[in-house]
C-alpha positions in Angstrom: -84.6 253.8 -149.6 -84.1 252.2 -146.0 -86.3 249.6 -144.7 -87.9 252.5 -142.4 -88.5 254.6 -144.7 -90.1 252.2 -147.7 -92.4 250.9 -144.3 -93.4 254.8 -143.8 -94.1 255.1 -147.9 -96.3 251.9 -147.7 -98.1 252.6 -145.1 -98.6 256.0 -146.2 -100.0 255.1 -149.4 -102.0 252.5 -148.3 -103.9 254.8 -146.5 -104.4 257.2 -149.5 -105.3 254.2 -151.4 -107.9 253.4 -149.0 -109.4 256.1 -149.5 -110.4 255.5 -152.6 -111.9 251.5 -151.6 -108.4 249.4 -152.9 -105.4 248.2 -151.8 -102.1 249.4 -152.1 -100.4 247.4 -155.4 -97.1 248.3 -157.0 -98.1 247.9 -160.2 -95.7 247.2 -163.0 -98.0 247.9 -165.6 -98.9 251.4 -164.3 -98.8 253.7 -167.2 -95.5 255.6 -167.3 -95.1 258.9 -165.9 -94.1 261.8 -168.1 -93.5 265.1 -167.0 -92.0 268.0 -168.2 -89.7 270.9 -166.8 -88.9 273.4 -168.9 -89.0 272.3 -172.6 -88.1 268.8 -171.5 -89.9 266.0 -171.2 -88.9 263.2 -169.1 -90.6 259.8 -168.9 -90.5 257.2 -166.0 -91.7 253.7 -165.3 -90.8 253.2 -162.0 -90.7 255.1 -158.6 -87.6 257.9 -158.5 -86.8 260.9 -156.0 -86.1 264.2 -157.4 -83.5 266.3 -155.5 -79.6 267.4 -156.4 -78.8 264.0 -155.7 -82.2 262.0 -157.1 -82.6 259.9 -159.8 -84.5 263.7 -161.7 -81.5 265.4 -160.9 -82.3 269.1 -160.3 -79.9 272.2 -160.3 -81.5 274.3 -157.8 -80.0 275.8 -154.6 -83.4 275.4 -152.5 -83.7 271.8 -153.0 -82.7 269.2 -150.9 -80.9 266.1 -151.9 -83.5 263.9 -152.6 -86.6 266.2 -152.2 -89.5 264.3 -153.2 -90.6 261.0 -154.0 -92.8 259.6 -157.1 -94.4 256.7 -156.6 -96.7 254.3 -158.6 -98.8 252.3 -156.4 -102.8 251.5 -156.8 -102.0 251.6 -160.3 -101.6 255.1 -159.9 -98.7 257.7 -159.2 -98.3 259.7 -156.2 -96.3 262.4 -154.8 -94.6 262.4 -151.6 -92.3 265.4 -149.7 -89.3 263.8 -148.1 -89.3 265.8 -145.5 -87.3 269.3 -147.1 -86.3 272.3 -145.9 -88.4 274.2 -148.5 -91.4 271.9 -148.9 -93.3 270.4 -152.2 -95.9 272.0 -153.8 -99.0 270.7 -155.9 -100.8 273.5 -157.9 -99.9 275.5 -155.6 -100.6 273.9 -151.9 -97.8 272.4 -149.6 -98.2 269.0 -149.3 -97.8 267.1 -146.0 -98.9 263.6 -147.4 -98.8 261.6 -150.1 -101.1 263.3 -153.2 -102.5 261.8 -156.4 -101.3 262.9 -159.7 -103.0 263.6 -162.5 -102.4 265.2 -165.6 -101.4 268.7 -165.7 -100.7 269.1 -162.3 -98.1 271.5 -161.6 -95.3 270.5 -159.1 -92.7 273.0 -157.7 -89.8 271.2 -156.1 -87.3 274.4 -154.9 -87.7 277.0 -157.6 -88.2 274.1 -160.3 -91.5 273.8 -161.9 -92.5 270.6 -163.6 -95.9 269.6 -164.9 -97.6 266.5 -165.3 -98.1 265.5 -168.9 -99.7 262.0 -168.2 -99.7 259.7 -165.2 
């Protein structure tokens, strides 16, 4: 991630963490993220992209490279659109921002669907 961009992340999150009356804290403690696409499950303690060329590698045409960033900050995780072609979707909705995840949220990266088992 460049400077630029991990400045645009933070300042993004701190606002959605704001909202909610804290302050923005990459915490290393933060529960781990699993998800699951398909019948795999996939678990992750620390921020990633998905994308063909992410750290969740995905095999779909109508994603971009790195897609879509997860995040833990505020002791939480959050998603984040990098800016693709084809857009992220939470259960459902485009997302523009940084969102909250919670558990069984469903994510759709491309044609890829992955839910949240536990943030």
């Amino acid at each position: 991630m460049t400077e630029q961009e991990q400045h645009a992340w933070t300042v993004a999150v701190s606002a959605a963490a704001a909202q909610g009356g804290g302050t923005l804290t990459d915490a290393p403690d933060v529960r781990p993220l699993v998800i699951q696409i398909g019948g795999q499950r996939r678990t992750f303690r620390t921020h990633f992209t998905a994308g063909r060329e992410g750290n969740l590698a995905l095999d779909d045409d109508f994603t971009s490279g790195h897609h879509a960033r997860f995040q833990a900050a505020h002791g939480q995780w959050y998603l984040e659109d990098l800016d693709s072609t084809n857009g992220t979707f939470l259960n459902g909705r485009r997302i523009h921002q940084p969102q909250l995840l919670k558990k069984r949220d469903k994510i759709r990266i491309g044609h890829t669907d992955i839910i949240v088992v536990s943030a």
